[in-house]
VEXTIRO-692555 format. One record per residue (C-alpha): x, y, z; residue in one letter; residue number from 1. Coordinates in nm, 2 decimals. Layout:
! VEXTIRO-692555
NODE      u      v      w r   k
NODE      X      Y      Z A NUM
...
END
This chain:
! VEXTIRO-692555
NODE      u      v      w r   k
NODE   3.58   6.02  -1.17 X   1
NODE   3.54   5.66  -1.07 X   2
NODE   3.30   5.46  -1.08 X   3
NODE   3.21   5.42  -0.70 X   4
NODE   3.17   5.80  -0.74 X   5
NODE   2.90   5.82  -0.99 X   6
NODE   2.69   5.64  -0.73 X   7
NODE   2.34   5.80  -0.68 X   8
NODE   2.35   5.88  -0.27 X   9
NODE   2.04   5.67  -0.23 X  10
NODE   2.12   5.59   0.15 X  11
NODE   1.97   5.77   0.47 X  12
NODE   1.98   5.65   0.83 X  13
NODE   1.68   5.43   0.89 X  14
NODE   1.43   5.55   1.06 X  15
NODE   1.34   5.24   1.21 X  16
NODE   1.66   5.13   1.41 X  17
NODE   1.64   4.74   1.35 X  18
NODE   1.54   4.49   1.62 X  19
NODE   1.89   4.39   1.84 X  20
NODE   1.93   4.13   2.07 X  21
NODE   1.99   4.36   2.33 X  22
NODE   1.69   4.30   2.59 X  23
NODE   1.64   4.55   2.93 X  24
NODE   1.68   4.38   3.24 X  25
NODE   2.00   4.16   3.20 X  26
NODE   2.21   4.11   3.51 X  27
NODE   2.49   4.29   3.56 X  28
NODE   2.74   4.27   3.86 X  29
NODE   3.05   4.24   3.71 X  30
NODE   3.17   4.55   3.84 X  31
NODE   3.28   4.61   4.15 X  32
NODE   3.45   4.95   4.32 X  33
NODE   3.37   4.84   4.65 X  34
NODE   3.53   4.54   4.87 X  35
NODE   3.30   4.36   5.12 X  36
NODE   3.48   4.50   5.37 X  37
NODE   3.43   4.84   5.26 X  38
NODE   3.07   4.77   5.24 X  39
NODE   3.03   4.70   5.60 X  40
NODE   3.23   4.98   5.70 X  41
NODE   2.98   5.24   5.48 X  42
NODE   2.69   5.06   5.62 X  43
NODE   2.81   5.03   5.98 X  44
NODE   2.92   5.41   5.91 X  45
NODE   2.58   5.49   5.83 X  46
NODE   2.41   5.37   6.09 X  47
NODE   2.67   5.54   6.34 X  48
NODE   2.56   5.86   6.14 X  49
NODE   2.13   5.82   6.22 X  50
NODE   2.21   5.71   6.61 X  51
NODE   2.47   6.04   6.66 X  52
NODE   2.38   6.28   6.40 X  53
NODE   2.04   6.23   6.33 X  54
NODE   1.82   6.38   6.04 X  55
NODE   1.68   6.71   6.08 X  56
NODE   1.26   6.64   6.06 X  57
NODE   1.08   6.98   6.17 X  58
NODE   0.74   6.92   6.34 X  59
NODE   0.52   6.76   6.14 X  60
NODE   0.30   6.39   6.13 X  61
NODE   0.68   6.27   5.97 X  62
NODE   0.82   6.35   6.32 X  63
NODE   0.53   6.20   6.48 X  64
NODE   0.53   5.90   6.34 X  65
NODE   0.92   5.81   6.36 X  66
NODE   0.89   5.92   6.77 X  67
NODE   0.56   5.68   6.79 X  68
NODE   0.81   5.44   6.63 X  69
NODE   1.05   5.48   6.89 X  70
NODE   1.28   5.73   6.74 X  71
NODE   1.48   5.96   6.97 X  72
NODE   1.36   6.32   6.96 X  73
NODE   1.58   6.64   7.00 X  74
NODE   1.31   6.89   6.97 X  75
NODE   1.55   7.19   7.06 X  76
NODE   1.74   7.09   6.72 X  77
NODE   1.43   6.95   6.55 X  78
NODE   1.67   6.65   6.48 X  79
NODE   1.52   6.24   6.48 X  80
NODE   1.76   5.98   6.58 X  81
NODE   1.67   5.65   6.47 X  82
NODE   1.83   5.32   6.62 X  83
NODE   1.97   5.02   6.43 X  84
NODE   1.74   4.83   6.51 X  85
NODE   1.51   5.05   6.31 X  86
NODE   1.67   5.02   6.04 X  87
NODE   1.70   4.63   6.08 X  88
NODE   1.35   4.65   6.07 X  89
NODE   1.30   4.82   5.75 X  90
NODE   1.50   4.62   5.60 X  91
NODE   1.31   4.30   5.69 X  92
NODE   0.97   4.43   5.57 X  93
NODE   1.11   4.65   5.23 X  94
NODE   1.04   4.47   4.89 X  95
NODE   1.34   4.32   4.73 X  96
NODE   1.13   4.35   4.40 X  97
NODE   0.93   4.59   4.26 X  98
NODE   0.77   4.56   3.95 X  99
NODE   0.71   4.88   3.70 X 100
NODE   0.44   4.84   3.43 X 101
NODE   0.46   4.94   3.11 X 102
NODE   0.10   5.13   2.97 X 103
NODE  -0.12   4.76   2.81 X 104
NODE   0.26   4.65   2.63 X 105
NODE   0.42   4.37   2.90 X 106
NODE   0.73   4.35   2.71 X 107
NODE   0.85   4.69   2.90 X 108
NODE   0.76   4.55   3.21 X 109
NODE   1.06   4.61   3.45 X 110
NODE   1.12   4.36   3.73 X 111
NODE   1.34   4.59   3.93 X 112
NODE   1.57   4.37   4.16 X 113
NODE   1.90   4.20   4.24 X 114
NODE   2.14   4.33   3.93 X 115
NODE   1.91   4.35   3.69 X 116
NODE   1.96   4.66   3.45 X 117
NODE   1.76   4.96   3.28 X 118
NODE   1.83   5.21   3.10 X 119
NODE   1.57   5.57   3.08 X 120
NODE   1.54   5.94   3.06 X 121
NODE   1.57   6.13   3.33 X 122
NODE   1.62   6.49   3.50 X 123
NODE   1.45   6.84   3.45 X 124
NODE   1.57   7.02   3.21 X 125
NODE   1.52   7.38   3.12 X 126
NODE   1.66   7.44   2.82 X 127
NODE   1.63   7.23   2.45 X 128
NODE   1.89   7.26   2.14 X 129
NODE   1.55   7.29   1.87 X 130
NODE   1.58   7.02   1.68 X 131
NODE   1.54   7.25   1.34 X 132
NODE   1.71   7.58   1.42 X 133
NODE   1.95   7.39   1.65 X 134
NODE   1.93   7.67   1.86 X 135
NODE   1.88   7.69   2.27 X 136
NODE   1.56   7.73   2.36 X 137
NODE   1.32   7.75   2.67 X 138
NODE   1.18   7.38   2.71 X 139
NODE   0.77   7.35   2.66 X 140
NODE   0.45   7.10   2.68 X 141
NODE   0.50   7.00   2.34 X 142
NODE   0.90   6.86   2.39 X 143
NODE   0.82   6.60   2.66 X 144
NODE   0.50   6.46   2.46 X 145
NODE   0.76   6.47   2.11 X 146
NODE   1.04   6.29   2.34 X 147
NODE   0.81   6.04   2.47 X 148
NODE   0.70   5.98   2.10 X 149
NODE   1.08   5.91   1.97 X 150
NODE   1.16   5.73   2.28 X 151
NODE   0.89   5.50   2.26 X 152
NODE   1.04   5.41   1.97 X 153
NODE   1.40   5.34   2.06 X 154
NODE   1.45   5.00   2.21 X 155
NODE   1.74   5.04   2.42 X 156
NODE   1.61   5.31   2.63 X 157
NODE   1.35   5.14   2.83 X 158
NODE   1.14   5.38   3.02 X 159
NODE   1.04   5.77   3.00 X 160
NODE   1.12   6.01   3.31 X 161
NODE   1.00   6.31   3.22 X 162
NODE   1.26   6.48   3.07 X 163
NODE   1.23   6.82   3.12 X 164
NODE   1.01   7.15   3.28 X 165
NODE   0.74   7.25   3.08 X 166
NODE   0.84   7.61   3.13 X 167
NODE   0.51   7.73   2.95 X 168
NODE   0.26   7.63   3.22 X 169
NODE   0.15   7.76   3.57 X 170
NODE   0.28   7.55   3.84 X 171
NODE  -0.13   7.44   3.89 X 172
NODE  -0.11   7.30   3.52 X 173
NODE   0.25   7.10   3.56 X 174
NODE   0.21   6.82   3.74 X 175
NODE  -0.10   6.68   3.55 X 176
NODE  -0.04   6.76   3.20 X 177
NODE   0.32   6.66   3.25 X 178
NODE   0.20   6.32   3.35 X 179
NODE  -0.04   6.33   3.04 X 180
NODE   0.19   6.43   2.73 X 181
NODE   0.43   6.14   2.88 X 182
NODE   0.17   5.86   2.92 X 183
NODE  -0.05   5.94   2.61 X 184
NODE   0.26   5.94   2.40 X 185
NODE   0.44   5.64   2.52 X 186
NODE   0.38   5.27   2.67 X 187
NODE   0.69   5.26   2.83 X 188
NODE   0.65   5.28   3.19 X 189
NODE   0.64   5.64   3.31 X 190
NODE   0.79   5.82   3.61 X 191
NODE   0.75   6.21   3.69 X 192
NODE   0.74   6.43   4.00 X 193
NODE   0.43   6.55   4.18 X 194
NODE   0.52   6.92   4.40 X 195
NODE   0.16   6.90   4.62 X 196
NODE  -0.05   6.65   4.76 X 197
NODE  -0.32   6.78   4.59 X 198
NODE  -0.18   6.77   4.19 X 199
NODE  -0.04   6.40   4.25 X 200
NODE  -0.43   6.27   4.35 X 201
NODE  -0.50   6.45   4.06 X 202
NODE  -0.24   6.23   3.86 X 203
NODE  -0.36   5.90   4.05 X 204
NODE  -0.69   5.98   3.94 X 205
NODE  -0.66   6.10   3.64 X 206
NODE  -0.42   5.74   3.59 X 207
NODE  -0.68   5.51   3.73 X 208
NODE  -0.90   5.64   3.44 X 209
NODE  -0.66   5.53   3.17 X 210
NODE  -0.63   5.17   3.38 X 211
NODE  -0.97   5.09   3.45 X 212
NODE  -1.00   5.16   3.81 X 213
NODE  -0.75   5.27   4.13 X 214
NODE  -0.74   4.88   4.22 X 215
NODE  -0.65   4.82   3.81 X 216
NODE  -0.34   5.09   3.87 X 217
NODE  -0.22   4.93   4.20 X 218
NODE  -0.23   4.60   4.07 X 219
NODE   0.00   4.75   3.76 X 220
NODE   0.12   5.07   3.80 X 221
NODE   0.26   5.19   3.47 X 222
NODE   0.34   5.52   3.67 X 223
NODE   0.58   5.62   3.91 X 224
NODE   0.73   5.92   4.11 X 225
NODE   1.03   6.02   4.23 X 226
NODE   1.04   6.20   4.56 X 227
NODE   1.31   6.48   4.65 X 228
NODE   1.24   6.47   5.02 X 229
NODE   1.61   6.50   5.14 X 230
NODE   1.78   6.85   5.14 X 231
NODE   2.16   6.76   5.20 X 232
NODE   2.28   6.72   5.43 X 233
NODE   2.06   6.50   5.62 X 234
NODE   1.77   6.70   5.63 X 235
NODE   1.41   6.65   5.49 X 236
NODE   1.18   6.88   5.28 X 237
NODE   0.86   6.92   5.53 X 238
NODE   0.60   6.98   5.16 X 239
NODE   0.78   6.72   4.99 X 240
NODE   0.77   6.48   5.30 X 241
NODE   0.41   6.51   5.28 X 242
NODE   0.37   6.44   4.92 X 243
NODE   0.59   6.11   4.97 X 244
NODE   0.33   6.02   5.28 X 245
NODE   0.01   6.06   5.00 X 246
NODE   0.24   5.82   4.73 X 247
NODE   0.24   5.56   5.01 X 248
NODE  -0.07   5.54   5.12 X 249
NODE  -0.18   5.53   4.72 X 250
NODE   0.09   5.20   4.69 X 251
NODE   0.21   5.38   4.39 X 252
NODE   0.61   5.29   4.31 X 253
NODE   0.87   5.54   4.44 X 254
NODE   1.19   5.64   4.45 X 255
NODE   1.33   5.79   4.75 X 256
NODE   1.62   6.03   4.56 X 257
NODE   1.89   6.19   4.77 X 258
NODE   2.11   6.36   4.51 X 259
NODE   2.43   6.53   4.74 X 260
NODE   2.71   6.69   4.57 X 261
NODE   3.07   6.50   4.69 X 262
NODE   3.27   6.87   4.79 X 263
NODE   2.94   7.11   4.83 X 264
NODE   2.67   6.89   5.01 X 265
NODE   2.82   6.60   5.09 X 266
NODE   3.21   6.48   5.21 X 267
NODE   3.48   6.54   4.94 X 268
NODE   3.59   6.20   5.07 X 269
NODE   3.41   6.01   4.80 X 270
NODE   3.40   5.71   5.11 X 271
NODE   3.23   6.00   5.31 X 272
NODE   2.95   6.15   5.06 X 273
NODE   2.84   5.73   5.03 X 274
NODE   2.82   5.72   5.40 X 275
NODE   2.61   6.02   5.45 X 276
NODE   2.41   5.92   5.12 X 277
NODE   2.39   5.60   5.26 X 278
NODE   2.24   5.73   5.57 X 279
NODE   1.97   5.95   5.42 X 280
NODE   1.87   5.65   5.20 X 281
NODE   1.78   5.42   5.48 X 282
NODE   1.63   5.70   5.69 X 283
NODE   1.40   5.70   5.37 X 284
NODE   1.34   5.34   5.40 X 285
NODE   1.24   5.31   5.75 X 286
NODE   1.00   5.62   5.72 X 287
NODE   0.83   5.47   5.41 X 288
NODE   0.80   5.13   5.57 X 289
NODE   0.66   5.26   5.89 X 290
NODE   0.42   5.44   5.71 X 291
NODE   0.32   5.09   5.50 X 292
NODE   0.52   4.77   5.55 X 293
NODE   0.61   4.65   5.20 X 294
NODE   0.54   4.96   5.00 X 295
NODE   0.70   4.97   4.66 X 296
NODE   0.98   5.14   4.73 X 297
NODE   1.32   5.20   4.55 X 298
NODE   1.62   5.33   4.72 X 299
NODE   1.70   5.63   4.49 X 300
NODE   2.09   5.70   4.52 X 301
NODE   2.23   5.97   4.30 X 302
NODE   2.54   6.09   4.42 X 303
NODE   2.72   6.35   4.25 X 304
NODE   3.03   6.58   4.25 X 305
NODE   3.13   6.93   4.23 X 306
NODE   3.45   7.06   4.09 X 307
NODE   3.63   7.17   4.37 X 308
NODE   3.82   7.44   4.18 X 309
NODE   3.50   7.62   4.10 X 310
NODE   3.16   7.43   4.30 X 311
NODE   3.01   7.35   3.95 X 312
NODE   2.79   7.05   3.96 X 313
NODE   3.00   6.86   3.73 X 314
NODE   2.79   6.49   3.53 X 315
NODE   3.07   6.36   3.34 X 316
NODE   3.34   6.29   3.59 X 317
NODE   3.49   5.98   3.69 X 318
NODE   3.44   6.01   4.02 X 319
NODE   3.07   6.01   3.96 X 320
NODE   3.10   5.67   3.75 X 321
NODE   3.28   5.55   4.05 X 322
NODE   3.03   5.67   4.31 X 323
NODE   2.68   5.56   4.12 X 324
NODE   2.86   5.20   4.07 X 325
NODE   2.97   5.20   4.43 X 326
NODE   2.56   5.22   4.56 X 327
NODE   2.49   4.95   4.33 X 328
NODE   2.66   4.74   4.61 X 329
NODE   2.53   4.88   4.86 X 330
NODE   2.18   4.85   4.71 X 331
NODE   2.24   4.46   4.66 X 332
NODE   2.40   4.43   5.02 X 333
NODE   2.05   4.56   5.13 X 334
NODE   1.88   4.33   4.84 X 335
NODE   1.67   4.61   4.73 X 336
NODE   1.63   4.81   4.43 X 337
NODE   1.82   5.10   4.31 X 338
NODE   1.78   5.39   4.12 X 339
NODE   2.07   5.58   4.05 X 340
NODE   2.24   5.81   3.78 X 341
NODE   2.44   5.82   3.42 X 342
NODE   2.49   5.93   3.10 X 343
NODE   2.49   6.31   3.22 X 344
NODE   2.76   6.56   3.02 X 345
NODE   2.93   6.84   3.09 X 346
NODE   2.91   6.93   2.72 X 347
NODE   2.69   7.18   2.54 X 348
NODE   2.69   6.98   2.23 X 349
NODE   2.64   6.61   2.14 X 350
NODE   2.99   6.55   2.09 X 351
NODE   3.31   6.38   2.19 X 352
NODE   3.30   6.52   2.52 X 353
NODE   2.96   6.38   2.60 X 354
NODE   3.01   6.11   2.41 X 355
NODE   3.31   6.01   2.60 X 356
NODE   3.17   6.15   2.93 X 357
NODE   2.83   5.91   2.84 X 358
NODE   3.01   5.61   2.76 X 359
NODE   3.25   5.61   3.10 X 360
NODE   2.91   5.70   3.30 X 361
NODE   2.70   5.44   3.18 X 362
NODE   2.92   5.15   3.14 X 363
NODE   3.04   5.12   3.48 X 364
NODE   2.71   5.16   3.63 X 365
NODE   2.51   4.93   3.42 X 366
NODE   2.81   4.66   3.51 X 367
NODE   2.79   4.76   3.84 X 368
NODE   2.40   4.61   3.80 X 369
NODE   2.22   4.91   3.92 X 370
NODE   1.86   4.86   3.85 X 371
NODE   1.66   5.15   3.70 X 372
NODE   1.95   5.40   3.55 X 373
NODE   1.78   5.74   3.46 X 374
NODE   1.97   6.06   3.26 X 375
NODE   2.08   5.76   3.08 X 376
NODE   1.99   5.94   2.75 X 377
NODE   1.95   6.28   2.59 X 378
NODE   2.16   6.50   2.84 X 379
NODE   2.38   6.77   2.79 X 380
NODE   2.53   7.13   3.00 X 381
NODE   2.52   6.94   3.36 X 382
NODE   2.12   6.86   3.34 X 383
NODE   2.02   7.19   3.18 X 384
NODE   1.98   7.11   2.85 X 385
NODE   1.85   6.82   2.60 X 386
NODE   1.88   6.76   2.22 X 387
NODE   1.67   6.57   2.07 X 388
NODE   1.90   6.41   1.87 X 389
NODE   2.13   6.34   2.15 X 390
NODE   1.80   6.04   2.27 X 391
NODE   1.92   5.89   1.91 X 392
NODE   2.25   5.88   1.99 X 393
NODE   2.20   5.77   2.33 X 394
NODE   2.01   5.47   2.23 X 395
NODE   2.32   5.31   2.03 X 396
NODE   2.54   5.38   2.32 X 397
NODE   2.27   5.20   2.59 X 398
NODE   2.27   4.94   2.34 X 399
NODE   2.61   4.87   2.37 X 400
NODE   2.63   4.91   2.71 X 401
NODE   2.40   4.65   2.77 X 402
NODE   2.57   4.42   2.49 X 403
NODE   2.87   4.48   2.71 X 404
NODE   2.66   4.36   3.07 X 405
NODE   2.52   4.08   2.85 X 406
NODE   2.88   3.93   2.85 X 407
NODE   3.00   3.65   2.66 X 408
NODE   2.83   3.32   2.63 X 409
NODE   3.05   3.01   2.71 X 410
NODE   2.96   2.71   2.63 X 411
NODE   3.05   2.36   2.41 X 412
NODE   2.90   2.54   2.10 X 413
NODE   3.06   2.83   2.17 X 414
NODE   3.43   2.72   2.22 X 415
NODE   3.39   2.67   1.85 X 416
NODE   3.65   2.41   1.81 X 417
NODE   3.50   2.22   1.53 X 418
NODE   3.42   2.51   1.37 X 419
NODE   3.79   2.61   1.38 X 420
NODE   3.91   2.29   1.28 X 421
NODE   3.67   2.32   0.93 X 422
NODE   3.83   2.64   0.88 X 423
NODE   4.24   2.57   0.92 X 424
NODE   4.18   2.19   0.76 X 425
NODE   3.94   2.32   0.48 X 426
NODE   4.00   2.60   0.21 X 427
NODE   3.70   2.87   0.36 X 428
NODE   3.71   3.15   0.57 X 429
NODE   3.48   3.21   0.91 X 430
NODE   3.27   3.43   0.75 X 431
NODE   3.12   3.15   0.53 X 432
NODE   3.07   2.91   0.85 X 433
NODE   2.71   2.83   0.92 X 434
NODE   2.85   2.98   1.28 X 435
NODE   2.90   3.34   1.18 X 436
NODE   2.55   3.33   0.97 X 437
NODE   2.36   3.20   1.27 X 438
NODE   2.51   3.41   1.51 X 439
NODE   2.52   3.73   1.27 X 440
NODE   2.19   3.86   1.46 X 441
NODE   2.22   3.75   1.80 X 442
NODE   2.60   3.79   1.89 X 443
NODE   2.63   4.10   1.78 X 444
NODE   2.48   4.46   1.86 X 445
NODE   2.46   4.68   1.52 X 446
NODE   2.42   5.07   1.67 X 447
NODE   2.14   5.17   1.49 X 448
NODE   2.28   5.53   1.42 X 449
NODE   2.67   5.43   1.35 X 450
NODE   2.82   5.45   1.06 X 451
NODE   3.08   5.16   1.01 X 452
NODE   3.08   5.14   0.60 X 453
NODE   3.42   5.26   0.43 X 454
NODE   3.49   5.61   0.38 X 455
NODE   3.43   5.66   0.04 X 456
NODE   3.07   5.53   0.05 X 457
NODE   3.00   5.77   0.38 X 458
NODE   3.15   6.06   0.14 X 459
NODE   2.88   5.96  -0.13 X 460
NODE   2.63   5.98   0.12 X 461
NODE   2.70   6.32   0.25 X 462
NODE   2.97   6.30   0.50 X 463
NODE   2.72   6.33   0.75 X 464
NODE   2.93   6.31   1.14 X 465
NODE   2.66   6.13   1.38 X 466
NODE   2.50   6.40   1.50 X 467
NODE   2.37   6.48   1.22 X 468
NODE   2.27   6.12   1.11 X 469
NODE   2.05   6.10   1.46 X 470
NODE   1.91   6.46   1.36 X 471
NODE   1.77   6.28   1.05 X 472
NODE   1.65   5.98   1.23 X 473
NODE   1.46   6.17   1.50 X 474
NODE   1.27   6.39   1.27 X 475
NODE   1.19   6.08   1.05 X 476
NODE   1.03   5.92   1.40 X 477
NODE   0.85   6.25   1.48 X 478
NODE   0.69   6.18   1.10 X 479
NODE   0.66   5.79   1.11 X 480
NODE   0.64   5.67   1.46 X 481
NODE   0.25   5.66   1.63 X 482
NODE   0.25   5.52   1.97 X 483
NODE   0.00   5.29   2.11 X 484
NODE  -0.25   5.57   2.24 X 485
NODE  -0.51   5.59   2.52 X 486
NODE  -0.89   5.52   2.43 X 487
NODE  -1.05   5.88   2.30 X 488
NODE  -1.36   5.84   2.55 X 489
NODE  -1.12   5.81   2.86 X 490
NODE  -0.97   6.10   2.64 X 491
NODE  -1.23   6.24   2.65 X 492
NODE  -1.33   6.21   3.02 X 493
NODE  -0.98   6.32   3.11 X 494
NODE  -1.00   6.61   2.92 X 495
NODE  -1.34   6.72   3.08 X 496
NODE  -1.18   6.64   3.45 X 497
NODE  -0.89   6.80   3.45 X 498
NODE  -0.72   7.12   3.28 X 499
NODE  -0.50   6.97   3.00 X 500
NODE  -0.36   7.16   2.74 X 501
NODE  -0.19   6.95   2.54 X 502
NODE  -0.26   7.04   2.17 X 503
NODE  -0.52   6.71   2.10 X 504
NODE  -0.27   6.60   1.78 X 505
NODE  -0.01   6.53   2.03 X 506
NODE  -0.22   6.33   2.19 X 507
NODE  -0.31   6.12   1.91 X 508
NODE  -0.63   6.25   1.86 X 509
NODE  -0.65   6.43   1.57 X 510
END
């Protein structure tokens, strides 16, 4: 036996991925699907498509305010036309910036605007891989308040969406304690839905608490929600409408997200699905704006395909790379922020298929510059299922992704041509420069959870494929990893408020 195999396997992955110089909100832009010209022919398009096709709005105060606004009214066909100009309008009052808080920690503060790019979680899922028995498994409380743990812990995923349904609740109980698990176990910012009026003033309250007053939460809202309020095509969701209106008026952040499927919902013309996407977006914007000009508002594109052969919902496709980089343009065109969609799977596994499906996904929309990128990380089966793993594995390939947006650095310095004249004049190598040791930690990005050694000191350790490195590293963070938590007597005043169920150790409190 030789020597290298008598080795004690002493190595594990680390548990505490080490600092990269990979920082959230670097400018992307390099990638463009789109020509100008198609850009004004998808905006021009779109308007055609609110004039002469409208957007179905049953009766309601929605309706009432869009024909006080000047809106054209088919009430036979409940349908609201709205007029360029409208439009024009909105986009002369919408913010071209809006700022999302992280929970007392400024450094995830995200200045959401121009190309700027982030990387979160994302989606609803309903079903988990466990991270012990690996098998599926209904999705509870307990997951989103252990995800939020290990994700506040992973630097290159840079805010928490709720990840999933806690399918062990009442629907009276979701919205709140959803909302808790997240922001007691994470100082990322945090965005979630809210399904009534009623349970998202609970949510505000219950918010303004933690931040020391409704004013306090305004000021910095380290919460967010994403609002459904389009049914494709071009129709809106009266109860979800309403809960939008109440967001509003609160001045809390949101994200107005029209997710049609390119084949089912939408045009199989992927030119087509971005028009009528297009179309519902800015229908969004000049409701939002009428309601309160300059409300924090993100346009929230997430266009998606089917697979025409079947009418499956399909995550990893190239065509939905292409589409979610293609309404980064258009959200620059407008100068306003975007949220939009990648890193989703077809896969039922964490493996080469997502892997592959991930990296396509994310890449081009990050390059593309879209703003605030959720399902970036822990997705698998089409948005059904997570694996808590999978958010380890994730985090190396945003990392990358954003090494790659960071671009290369060009400069006198960097044109290294002392540095190669030492090297071909002299008897050393460039691995001995002073170069390559300054910029050892700062040019490079080192994926936390990749394993680049040679194979014989991988087989000492185990052999271990990737997956089940990042199953070692997320159970180490479960162990080691304490977010910054909330004070106990707001806690405690929470607790007495509203109806939380969270088990009191998950909230750092025991």
């Amino acid at each position: 036996m030789s020597q290298a195999k008598t080795r004690k396997r002493k190595r594990r992955p680390d548990p505490t991925p080490t600092k990269q110089p990979i920082e959230p909100g670097l400018v992307g832009g390099q990638y463009k699907p789109l020509y100008e010209q198609d850009i004004l022919k998808i905006h021009n398009a779109s308007l055609d498509v609110l004039e002469q096709v409208g957007i179905e709005v049953m009766p309601s105060e929605c309706r009432d305010i869009f024909e006080t606004a000047g809106a054209i009214i088919d009430k036979s066909r409940n349908r609201v036309f709205i007029p360029r100009a409208m439009v024009e309008d909105a986009l002369g009052t919408a913010r071209n910036e809006v700022v999302l808080y992280g929970r007392d920690d400024p450094r995830h503060d995200m200045y959401l605007s121009g190309a700027k790019v982030y990387m979160g979680t994302g989606g609803a899922a309903v079903k988990v891989l466990d991270l012990e028995t690996q098998a599926v498994r209904e999705t509870v409380l307990d997951d989103i308040a252990k995800i939020g743990r290990m994700c506040d812990a992973l630097d290159n995923i840079h805010f928490y969406l709720r990840p999933c349904v806690a399918r062990d609740l009442t629907n009276e109980q979701l919205d709140i304690n959803t909302f808790y698990a997240a922001v007691t176990n994470t100082t990322k910012h945090v965005t979630g839905n809210c399904f009534t009026v009623e349970s998202f003033r609970d949510v505000f309250d219950m918010c303004a608490m933690i931040a020391g007053g409704a004013e306090s939460l305004k000021a910095k809202p380290f919460i967010s929600v994403t609002s459904c309020w389009t049914v494709s095509p071009l129709r809106y969701a009266t109860e979800t409408v309403e809960v939008m209106t109440d967001i509003v008026r609160h001045e809390i952040p949101v994200f107005l997200s029209s997710a049609p499927q390119a084949g089912a919902t939408s045009p199989a013309a992927l030119a087509g699905s971005l028009v009528q996407i297009n179309a519902e977006e800015l229908s969004g914007l000049v409701y939002t704006q009428l309601l309160k000009p300059g409300a924090p508002v993100i346009m929230g594109y997430v266009p998606s395909v089917a697979d025409l052969r079947t009418g499956n919902f399909i995550g990893g496709a190239a065509e939905f790379a292409l589409m979610n980089a293609a309404i980064c343009q258009l959200g620059q065109f407008y100068n306003i922020p975007v949220y939009n969609s990648s890193g989703l799977s077809d896969s039922k596994l964490p493996d080469i298929q997502a892997g592959y499906e991930k990296g396509i996904t994310g890449l081009a929309v990050a390059l593309a510059g879209a703003n605030y990128v959720h399902h970036s990380a822990g997705f698998l089966e089409s948005l059904l299922t997570i694996a808590y793993e999978q958010y380890v594995i994730d985090n190396d390939i945003n990392g990358s992704i954003m090494r790659a947006v960071r671009g290369i650095e060009v400069n006198d310095e960097t044109l290294s041509v002392d540095v190669i004249r030492e090297v071909c004049f002299g008897e050393g190598h460039y691995l001995g420069t002073e170069q390559s040791l300054g910029l050892m930690h700062s040019e490079y990005f080192y994926p936390p959870a990749t394993d680049r050694r040679n194979r014989e000191d991988w087989e000492i350790d185990g052999a271990l494929d990737m997956r089940e490195r990042a199953r070692i590293i997320a159970r180490d963070l479960m162990k080691t990893h304490q977010p910054k938590r909330i004070d106990p007597a707001v806690d405690a005043a929470i607790r007495q408020k509203f109806d939380i169920v969270l088990d009191p150790k998950l909230a750092g409190l025991a």
